[in-house]
C-alpha positions in Angstrom: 100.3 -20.7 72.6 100.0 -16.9 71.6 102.4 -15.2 69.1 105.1 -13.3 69.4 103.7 -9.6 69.9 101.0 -10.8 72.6 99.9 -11.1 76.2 96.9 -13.3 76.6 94.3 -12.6 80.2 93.6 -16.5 81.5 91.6 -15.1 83.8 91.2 -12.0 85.9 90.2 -12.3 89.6 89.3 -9.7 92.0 90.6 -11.0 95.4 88.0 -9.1 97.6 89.8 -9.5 101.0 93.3 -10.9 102.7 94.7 -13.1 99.7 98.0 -15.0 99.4 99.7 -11.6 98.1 98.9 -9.1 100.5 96.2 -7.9 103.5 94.2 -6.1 100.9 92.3 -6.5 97.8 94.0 -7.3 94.6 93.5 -8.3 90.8 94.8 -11.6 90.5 95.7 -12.0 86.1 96.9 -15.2 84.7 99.2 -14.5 82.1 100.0 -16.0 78.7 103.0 -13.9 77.4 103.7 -16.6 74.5 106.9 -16.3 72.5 107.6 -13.3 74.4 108.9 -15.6 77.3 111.8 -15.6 74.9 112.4 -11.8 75.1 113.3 -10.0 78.2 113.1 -6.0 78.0 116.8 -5.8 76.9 116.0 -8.0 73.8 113.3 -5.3 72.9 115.3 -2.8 70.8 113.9 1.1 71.9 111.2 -0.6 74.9 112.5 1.0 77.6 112.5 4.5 75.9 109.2 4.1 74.8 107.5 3.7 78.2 110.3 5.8 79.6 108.9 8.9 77.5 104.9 7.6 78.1 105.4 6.6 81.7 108.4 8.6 83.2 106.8 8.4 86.5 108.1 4.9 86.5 111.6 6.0 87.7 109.7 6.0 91.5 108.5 2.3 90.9 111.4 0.6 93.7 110.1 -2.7 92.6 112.5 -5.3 94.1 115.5 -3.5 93.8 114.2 -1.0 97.2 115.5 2.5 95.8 114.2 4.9 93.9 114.5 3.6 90.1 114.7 0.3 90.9 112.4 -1.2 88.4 114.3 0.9 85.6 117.1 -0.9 86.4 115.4 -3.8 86.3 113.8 -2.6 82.4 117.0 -1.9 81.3 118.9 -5.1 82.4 116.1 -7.4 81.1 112.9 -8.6 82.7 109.7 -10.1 81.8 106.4 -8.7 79.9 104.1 -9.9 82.6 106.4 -7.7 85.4 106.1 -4.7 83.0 102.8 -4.6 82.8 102.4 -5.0 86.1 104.4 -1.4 86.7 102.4 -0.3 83.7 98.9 -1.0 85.1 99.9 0.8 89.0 101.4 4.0 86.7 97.9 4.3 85.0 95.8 4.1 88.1 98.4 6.8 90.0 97.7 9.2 86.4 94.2 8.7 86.6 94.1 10.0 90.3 93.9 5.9 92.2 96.9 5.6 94.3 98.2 2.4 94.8 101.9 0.8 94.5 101.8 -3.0 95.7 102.3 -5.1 92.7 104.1 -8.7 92.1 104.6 -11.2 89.6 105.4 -14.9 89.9 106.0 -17.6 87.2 104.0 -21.1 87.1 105.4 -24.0 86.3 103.7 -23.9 82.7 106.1 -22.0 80.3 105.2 -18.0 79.3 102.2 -18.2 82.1 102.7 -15.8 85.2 100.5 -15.1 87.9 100.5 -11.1 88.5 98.7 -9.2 91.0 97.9 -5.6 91.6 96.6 -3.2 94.2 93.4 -1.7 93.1 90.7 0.6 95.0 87.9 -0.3 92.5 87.6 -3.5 90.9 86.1 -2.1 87.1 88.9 0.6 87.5 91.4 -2.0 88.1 90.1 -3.9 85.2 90.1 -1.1 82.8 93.6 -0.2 84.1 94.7 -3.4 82.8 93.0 -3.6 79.3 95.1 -0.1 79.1 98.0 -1.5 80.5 98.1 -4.2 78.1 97.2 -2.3 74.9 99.8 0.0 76.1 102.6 -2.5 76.6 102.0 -4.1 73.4 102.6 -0.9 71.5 105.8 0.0 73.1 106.7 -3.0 72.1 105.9 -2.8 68.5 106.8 1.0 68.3 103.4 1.8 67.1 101.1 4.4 68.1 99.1 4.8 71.4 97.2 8.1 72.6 97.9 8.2 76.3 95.8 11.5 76.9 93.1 9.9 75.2 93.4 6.4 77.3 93.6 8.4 81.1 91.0 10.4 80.3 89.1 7.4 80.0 90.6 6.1 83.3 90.1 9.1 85.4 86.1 9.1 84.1 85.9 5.6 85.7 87.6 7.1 89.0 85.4 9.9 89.3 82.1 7.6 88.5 83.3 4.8 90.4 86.0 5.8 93.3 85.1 7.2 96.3 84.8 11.1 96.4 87.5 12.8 98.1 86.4 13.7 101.3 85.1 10.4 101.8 87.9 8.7 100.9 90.0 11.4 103.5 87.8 10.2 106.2 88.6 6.3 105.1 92.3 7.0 105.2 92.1 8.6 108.4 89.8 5.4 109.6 92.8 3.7 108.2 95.4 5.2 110.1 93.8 4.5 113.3 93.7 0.8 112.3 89.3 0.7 112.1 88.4 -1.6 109.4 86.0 0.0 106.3 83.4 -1.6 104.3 82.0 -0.1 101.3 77.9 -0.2 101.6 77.1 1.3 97.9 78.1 2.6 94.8 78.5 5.8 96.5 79.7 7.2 99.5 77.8 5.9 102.1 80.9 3.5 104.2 80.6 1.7 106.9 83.4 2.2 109.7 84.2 -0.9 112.1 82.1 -4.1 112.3 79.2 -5.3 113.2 77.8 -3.9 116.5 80.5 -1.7 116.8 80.1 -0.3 113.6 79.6 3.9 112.6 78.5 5.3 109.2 79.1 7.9 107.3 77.9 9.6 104.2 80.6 11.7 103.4 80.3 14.7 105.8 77.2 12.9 107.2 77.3 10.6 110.0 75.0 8.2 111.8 75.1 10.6 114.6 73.5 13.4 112.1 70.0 13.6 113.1 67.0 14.4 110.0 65.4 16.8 112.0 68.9 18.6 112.2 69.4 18.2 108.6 65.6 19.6 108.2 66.0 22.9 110.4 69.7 23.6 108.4 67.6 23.4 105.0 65.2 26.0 106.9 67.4 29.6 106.9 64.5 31.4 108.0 64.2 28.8 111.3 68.0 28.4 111.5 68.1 32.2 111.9 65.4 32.3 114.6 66.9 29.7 116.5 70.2 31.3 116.4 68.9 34.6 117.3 67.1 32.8 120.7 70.2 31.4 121.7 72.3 35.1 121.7 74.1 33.7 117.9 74.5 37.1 116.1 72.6 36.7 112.8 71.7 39.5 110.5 68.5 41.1 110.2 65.8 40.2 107.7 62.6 38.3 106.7 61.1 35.9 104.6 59.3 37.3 101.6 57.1 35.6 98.7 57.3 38.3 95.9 59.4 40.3 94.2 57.5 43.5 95.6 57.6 42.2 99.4 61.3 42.1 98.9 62.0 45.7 98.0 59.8 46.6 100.8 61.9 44.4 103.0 64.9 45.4 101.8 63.9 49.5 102.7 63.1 48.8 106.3 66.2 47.0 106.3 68.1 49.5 104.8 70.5 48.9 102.0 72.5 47.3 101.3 70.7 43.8 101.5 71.6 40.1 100.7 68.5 38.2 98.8 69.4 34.3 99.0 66.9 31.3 98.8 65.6 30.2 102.1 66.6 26.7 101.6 69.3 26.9 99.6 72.9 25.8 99.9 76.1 25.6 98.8 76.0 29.5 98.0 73.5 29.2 95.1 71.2 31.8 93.7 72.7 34.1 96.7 73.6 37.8 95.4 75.3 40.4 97.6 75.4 43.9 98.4 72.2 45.2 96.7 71.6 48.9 96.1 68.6 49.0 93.9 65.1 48.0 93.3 66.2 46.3 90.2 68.7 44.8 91.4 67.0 43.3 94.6 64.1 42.2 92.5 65.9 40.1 90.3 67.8 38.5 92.6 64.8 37.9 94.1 63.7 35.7 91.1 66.9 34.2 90.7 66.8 33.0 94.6 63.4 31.6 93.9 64.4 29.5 91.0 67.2 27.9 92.9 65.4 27.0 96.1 62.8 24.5 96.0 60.1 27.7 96.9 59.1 30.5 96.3 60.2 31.6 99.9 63.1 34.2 99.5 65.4 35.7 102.6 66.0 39.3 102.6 68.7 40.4 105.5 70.8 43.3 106.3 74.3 43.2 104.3 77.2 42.5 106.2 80.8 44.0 105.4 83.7 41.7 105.0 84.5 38.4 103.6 82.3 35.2 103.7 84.5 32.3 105.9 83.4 28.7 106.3 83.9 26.8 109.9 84.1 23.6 110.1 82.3 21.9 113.5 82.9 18.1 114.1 81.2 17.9 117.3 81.8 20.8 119.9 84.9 22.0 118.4 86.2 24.0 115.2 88.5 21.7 113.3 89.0 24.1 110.1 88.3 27.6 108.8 88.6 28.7 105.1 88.1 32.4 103.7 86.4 33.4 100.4 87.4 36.3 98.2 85.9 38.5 95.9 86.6 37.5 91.9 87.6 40.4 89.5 88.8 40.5 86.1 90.8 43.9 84.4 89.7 44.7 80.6 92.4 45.1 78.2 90.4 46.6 75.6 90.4 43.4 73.3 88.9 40.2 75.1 85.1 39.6 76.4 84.6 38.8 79.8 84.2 35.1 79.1 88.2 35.3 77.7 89.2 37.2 81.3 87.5 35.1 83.2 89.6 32.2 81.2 93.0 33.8 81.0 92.7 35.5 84.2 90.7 33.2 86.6 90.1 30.1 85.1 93.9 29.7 84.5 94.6 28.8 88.2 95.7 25.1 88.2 93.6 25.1 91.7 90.3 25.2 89.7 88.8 22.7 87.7 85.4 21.1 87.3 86.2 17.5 89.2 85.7 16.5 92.8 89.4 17.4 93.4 89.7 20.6 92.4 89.7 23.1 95.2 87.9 25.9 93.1 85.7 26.0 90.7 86.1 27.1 87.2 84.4 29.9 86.3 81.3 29.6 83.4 80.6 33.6 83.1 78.0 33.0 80.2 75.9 30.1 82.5 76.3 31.4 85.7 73.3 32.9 86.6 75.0 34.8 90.0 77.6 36.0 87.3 75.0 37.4 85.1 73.1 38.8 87.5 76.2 40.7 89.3 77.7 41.9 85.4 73.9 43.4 84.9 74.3 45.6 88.1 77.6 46.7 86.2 75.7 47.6 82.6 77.7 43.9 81.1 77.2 40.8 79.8 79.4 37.7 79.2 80.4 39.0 75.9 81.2 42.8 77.0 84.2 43.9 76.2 86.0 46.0 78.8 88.1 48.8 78.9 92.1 48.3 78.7 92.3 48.7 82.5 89.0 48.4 83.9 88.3 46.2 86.7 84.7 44.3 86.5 83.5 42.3 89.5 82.9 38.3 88.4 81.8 37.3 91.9 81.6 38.8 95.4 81.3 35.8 97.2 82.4 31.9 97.2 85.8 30.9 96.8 86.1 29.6 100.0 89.1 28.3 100.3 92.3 29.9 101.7 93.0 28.3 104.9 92.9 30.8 108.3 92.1 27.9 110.6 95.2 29.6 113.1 93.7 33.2 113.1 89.8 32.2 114.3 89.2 34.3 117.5 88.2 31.4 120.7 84.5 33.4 120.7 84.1 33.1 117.0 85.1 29.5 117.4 82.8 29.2 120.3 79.5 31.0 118.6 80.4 28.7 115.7 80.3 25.3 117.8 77.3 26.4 119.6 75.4 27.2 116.5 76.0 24.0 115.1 75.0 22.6 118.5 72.0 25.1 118.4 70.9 23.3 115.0 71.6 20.1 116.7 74.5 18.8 113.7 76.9 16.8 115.0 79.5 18.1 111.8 78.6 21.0 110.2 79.8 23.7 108.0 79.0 27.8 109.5 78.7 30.2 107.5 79.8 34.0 108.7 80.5 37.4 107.4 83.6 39.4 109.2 86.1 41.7 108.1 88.5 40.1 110.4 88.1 36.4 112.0 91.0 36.9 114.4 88.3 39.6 116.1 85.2 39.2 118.5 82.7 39.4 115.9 80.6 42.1 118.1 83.7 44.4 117.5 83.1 44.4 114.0 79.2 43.7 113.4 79.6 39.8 111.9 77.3 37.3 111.9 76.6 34.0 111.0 74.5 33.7 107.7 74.0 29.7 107.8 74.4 26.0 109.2 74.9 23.7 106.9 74.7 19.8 107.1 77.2 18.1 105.1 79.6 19.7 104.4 81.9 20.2 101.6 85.5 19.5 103.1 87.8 20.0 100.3 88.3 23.5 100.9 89.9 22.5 104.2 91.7 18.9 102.7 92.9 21.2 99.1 92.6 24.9 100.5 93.7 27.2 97.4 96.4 28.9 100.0 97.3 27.7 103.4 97.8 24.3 105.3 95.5 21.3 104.7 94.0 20.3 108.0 93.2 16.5 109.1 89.6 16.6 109.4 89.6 13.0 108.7 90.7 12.7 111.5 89.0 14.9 113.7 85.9 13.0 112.5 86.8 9.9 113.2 87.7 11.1 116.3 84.8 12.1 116.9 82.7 9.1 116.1 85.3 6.5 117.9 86.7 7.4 121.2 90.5 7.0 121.9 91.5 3.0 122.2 88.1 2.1 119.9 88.6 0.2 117.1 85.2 -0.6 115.8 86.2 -4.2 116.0 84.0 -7.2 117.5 86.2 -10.4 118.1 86.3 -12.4 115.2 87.1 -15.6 114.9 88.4 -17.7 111.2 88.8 -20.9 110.9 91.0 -22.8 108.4 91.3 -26.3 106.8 89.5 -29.2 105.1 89.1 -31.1 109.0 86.7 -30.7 111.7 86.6 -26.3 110.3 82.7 -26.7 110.1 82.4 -28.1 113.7 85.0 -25.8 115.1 83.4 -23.2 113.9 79.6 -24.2 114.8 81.0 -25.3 118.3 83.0 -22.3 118.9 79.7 -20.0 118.1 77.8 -21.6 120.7 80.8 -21.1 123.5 80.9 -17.2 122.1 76.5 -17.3 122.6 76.9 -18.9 125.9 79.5 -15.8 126.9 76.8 -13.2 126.8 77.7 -11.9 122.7 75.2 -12.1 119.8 77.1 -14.4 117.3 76.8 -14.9 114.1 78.5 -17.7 112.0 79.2 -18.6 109.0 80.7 -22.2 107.8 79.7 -25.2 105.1 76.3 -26.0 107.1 74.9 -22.2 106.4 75.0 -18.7 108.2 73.7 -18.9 112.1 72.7 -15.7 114.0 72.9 -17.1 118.0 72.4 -21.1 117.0 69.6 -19.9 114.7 70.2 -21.4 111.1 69.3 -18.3 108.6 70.8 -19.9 105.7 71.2 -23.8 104.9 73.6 -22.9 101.9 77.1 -23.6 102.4 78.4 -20.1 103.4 82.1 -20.7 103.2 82.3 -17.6 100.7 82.9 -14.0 101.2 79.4 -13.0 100.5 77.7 -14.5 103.5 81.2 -13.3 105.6 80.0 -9.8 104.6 76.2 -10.5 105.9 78.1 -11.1 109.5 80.3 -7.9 109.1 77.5 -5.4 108.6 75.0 -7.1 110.5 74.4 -4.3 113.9 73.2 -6.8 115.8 76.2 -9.3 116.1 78.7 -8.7 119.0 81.1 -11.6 117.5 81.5 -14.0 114.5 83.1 -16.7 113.3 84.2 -17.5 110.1 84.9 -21.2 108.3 87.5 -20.5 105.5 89.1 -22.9 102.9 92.0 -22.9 100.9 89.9 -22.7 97.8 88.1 -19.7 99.3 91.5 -17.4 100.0 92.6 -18.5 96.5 89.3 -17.6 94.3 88.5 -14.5 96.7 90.4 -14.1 99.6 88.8 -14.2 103.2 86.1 -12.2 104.2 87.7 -10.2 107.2 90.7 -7.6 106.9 92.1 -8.9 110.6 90.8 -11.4 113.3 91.1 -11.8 117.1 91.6 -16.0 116.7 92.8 -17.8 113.9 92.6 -21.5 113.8 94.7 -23.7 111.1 93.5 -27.5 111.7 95.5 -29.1 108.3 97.3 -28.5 105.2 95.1 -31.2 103.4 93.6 -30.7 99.9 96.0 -29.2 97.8 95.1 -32.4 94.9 91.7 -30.5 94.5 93.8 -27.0 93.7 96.0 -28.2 90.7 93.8 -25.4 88.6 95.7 -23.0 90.3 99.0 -24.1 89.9 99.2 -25.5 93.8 101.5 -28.0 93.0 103.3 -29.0 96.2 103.5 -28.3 100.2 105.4 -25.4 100.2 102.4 -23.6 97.8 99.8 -25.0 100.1 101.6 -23.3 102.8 101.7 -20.2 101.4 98.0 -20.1 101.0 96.8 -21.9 104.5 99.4 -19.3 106.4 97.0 -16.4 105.2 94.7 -17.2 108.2 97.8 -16.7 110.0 99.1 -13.6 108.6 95.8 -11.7 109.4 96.1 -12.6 113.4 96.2 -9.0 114.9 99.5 -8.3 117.5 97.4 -8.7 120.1 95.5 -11.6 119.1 96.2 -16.0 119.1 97.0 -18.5 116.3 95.3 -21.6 117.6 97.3 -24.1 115.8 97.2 -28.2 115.1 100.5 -29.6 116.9 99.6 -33.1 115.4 100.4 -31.7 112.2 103.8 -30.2 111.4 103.7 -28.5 108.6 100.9 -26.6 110.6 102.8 -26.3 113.9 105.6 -24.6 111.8 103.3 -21.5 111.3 103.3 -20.6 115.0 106.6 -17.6 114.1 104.5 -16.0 111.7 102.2 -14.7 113.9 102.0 -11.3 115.4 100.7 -12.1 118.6 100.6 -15.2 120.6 100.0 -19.0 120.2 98.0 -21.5 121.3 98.4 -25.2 120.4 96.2 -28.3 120.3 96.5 -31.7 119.9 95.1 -35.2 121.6 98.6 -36.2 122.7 99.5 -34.0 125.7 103.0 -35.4 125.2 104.0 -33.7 121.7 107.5 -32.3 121.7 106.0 -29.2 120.5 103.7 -28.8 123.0 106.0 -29.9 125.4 108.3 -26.8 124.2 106.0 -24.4 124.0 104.8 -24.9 127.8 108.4 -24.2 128.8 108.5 -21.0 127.3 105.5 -20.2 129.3 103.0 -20.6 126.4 99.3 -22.1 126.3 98.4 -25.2 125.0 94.7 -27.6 125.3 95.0 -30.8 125.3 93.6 -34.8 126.9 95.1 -35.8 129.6 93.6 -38.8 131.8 90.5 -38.2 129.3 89.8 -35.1 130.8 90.0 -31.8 128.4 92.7 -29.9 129.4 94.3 -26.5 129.4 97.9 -25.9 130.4 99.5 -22.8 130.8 103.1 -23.1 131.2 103.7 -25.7 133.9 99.8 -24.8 135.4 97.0 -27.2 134.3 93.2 -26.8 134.6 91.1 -29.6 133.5 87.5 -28.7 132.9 85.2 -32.4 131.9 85.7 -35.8 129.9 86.1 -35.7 126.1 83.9 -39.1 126.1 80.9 -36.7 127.5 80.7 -34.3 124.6 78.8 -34.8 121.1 81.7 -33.5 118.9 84.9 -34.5 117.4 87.5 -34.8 120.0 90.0 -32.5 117.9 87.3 -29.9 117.4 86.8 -29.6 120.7 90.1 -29.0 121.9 90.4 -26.5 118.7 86.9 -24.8 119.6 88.2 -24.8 123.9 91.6 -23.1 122.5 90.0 -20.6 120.6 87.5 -19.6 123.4 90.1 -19.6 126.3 92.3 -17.3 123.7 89.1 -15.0 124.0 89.2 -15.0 127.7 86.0 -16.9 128.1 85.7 -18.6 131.7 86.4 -22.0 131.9 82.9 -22.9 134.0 81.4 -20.9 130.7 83.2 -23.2 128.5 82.4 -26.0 130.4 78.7 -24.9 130.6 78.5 -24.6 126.2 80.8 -28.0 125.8 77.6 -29.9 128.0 75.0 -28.0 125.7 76.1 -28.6 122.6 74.7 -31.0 120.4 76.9 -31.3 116.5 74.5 -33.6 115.3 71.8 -30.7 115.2 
């Protein structure tokens, strides 16, 4: 047993899918809180200010008490270390930029040990959160020191590292909203939408749908402006060049001013603006050529007015943003870098993260900046006069929302230039002095396509309203009623599971889908054993879910498996509970009687989508009694066609599969359709029936199911 003043980690699980605490991934913590059992929060003299003056977001923690507050009042009238720190641990991760809120906390029946888990969007975040939370916890309650700044900056470096990005993570949510499943594919930001063969990707602003050669000609200005140009796009005027020279010559027949900009560059980098001299338009020329990857270097015409940015997600504008011109005024006394700070960089909007809508501002290592105070006779560390005004940066800042002002034909040349370039989403580039004007009326022009691109100017704009192009994306790659679902199938219990699920695959096959399976024998694609390895865990589940190819799956399941890492699938068409047995080989964690084994079996349950079937055991009570937790309908099975439950469920009209004269049979309210004798089939009578249920609940044709049941063969 631990002392007084601390809280021992038994172990730290990350529940990777649906789990006995919620639909989503957790971090399950076994909890030693020692003598501390014998210390609520009200027997901890000056706790609840402590965390009160560390944590003061806590007063929007509801906890049980459902209000605002609520698990103040709880602090304050005396609760448990192990419940604190589970508050704790969710306030860190909503500091460090990870929302989350679900939390709970439940006692074993072994003194001081709790079981408490947390929502967490990143497992080594999560974990870190908790080391935090703990170290924390402890010195709040030993009124000692702890250096919170110190602690989330820590935190928010894992988030940026390990998190997805913001705009991905938009587009995620928005998949969310429309109820499409996401599965992370890497480290980074590459996240598969849906499952299996009805699966899209996406790379932040990049999709499946994006097409490399597209992505080729953006990186190409020189081609994208040609292209453009054939297809009646207004683009300025100008030409490749490969020297310094070539570009003041370029820049004469052009007439000044000019724009010199790499040719493959992006994201506005080594561009300079409104150029006037040779010197000037020289060394912008070797500035564009050190941040392109060649020596190529676009000279065009200058364009009056402000640089926007238009969003495209397939043949429509979703967004526009507007940049501004950066100035600083001298007071006599500070350098430029000290304007720049106290001046520009003091905008809460900027920042150097992910999330920050502009950037700040680096005047002593921004070569644009250096380049544009040289044209004004400055450096970083001039010193201007009380009053003057010196120009930081003419373009960029794109970021004040005019999405409601963009004229239809601005909207229109933008969507066909992207169209032009052949992106599916892309970020245009144009010069006008006013986007709520033809841009003929005012001589704009596109200056570039770009593939993937940045959205946070649209999801954070410095000024004006955030606009859901999340959601216009996943629009865009799911039509209206897709839910990037395949049917999936789980299969629950420690009797006949393996079968059932074997069986059921072959019925799926047999019904025209590519099916993959995975259960205790191995991992099947269409009856063809890939794996011999028992695959009753969530990695092979996963192998199903991204595989293109599969149509359908079905997945074995134990109790073991929900209670070490949860199932493998976020929602299923069918689930099938065959028993409740097993719970002697779970004592490790702490299932001690029925009522716990029920709380983990009815996961399989709880995961049924509204319009899907629980295909549940009548023979066995305990499992029969799960039929009102589930959202959508229910099918039940059993040998005895006579079971009160079954004979109560056909009078409400319900389905239920069953033997009757030997025969296999499926009722439907008072309607019964036999399809063959059990005595003909090489499987387990109850797995049949199970396996029948399951496929009739996915509207496959009796003379199909018939056709599998003959085929099948368990013993091979």
């Amino acid at each position: 047993m631990t002392n007084k003043k601390d809280i021992a980690f038994l172990r730290v699980t990350h529940l990777r899918g649906p789990n006995i605490w919620t639909y989503r991934p957790v971090m399950e913590v076994w909890l030693d809180i020692g003598e501390l059992e014998e210390f609520p929060s009200n027997l901890l003299p000056g706790l609840y200010e402590r965390l009160v003056g560390w944590l003061p977001g806590l007063i929007e923690h509801r906890c049980g008490v459902g209000a605002r507050g609520g698990f103040l009042e709880r602090l304050r009238e005396g609760t448990w270390s192990g419940h604190i720190l589970e508050h704790v641990v969710l306030e860190l991760q909503n500091l460090a930029g990870m929302r989350t809120g679900f939390g709970k906390t439940r006692s074993t029946d072994v003194r001081g040990v709790y079981k408490m888990a947390f929502r967490t969007r990143q497992e080594q975040v999560g974990r870190a959160a908790l080391a935090t939370g703990r170290a924390l916890l402890l010195a709040a309650i030993e009124d000692s020191a702890f250096d919170l700044g110190a602690a989330l900056d820590a935190l928010r470096e894992l988030v940026d590292e390990h998190c997805l990005g913001p705009s991905t993570a938009h587009i995620v949510e928005a998949a969310t909203e429309r109820k499409i499943p996401s599965l992370r594919l890497t480290d980074g930001n590459l996240v598969q939408l849906g499952h299996g063969a009805a699966q899209r990707r996406i790379w932040t602003a990049e999709t499946d749908r994006t097409s490399a050669i597209a992505e080729g000609i953006a990186s190409d200005k020189d081609l994208t402006k040609s292209l453009l140009k054939s297809c009646g796009v207004p683009v300025p005027e100008g030409s490749l060049v490969k020297s310094a020279e070539e570009a003041w010559e370029e820049a004469q027949d052009i007439g000044l001013p000019v724009v010199v900009k790499p040719y493959d560059g992006n994201h506005g980098r080594g561009v300079s603006l409104n150029l006037m001299t040779r010197a000037d338009v020289e060394a912008a020329y070797h500035l564009a050529s050190r941040k392109g990857d060649s020596a190529s270097v676009l000279v065009e015409r200058y364009i009056t007015g402000d640089e926007h940015r238009l969003l495209v997600v397939g043949k429509h504008v979703v967004a526009a943003a507007k940049g501004e011109s950066l100035w600083v005024t001298g007071d006599g006394v500070a350098n430029i870098i000290a304007l720049v700070d106290s001046q520009i960089n003091t905008d809460p909007r900027r920042g150097t993260g992910e999330d920050a809508p502009l950037n700040a501002l680096a005047p002593q290592n921004g070569a644009e900046i250096i380049l544009e105070l040289e044209r004004q006779g400055m450096t970083a560390y001039s010193v201007p006069l009380a009053g003057q005004k010196v120009l930081i940066q003419p373009n960029g800042n794109v970021a004040y929302d005019v999405t409601d002002r963009v004229h239809p034909s601005v909207a229109f040349a933008a969507a066909l230039a992207a169209r032009v370039v052949g992106l599916d989403i892309a970020g245009v580039d144009l010069v006008a002095e006013d986007i709520s004007r033809p841009l003929d009326e005012q001589r704009g022009a596109i200056i570039e396509v770009n593939a993937s691109p940045g959205l946070l100017a649209h999801l954070k704009p410095a000024n004006g309203e955030a606009r859901p192009v999340g959601a216009a994306i996943i629009g865009h790659l799911f039509n209206a009623g897709e839910s990037g679902r395949i049917p999936i199938v789980g299969v629950t219990g420690s009797r006949g599971a393996n079968p059932i699920a074997r069986l059921l695959g072959s019925l799926l096959q047999m019904s025209g889908k590519h099916t993959g399976v995975v259960c205790a024998d191995g991992l099947y694609l269409d009856q063809r054993r890939v794996t011999k390895n028992d695959s009753v865990n969530w990695d092979a589940g996963q192998r199903l879910l991204i595989n293109r190819s599969v149509q359908a799956a079905v997945f074995e399941s134990n109790a073991r498996m929900i209670l070490a890492e949860g199932l493998a699938y976020d929602k299923c068409a069918v689930g099938i509970v065959t028993d409740m047995d097993g719970r002697a080989e779970l004592d490790e964690f702490y299932i001690r009687d029925a009522d716990d084994m029920r709380k983990v079996v009815r996961t399989q349950v709880d995961v049924i989508l509204p319009d899907g079937v629980a295909v549940l055991n009548a023979a066995d009570a305990a499992v029969a009694e799960l039929a009102p937790l589930c959202d959508g309908k229910v099918i039940f099975y059993a040998l005895d066609a006579e079971l009160a439950v079954i004979a109560a469920h056909r009078l409400l009209g319900e389905r239920a599969v069953f033997v009757r004269a030997g025969l296999v049979t499926l009722a439907h309210g008072e309607a019964e359709t036999t399809l063959l004798p059990l005595a003909a089939l090489k499987a387990d009578a109850e797995a049949v029936l199970a396996a029948v249920a399951a496929a009739w609940a996915l509207d496959i044709a009796p003379e199909l199911i018939c056709a599998g049941l003959r085929t099948f063969d368990a013993t091979q």
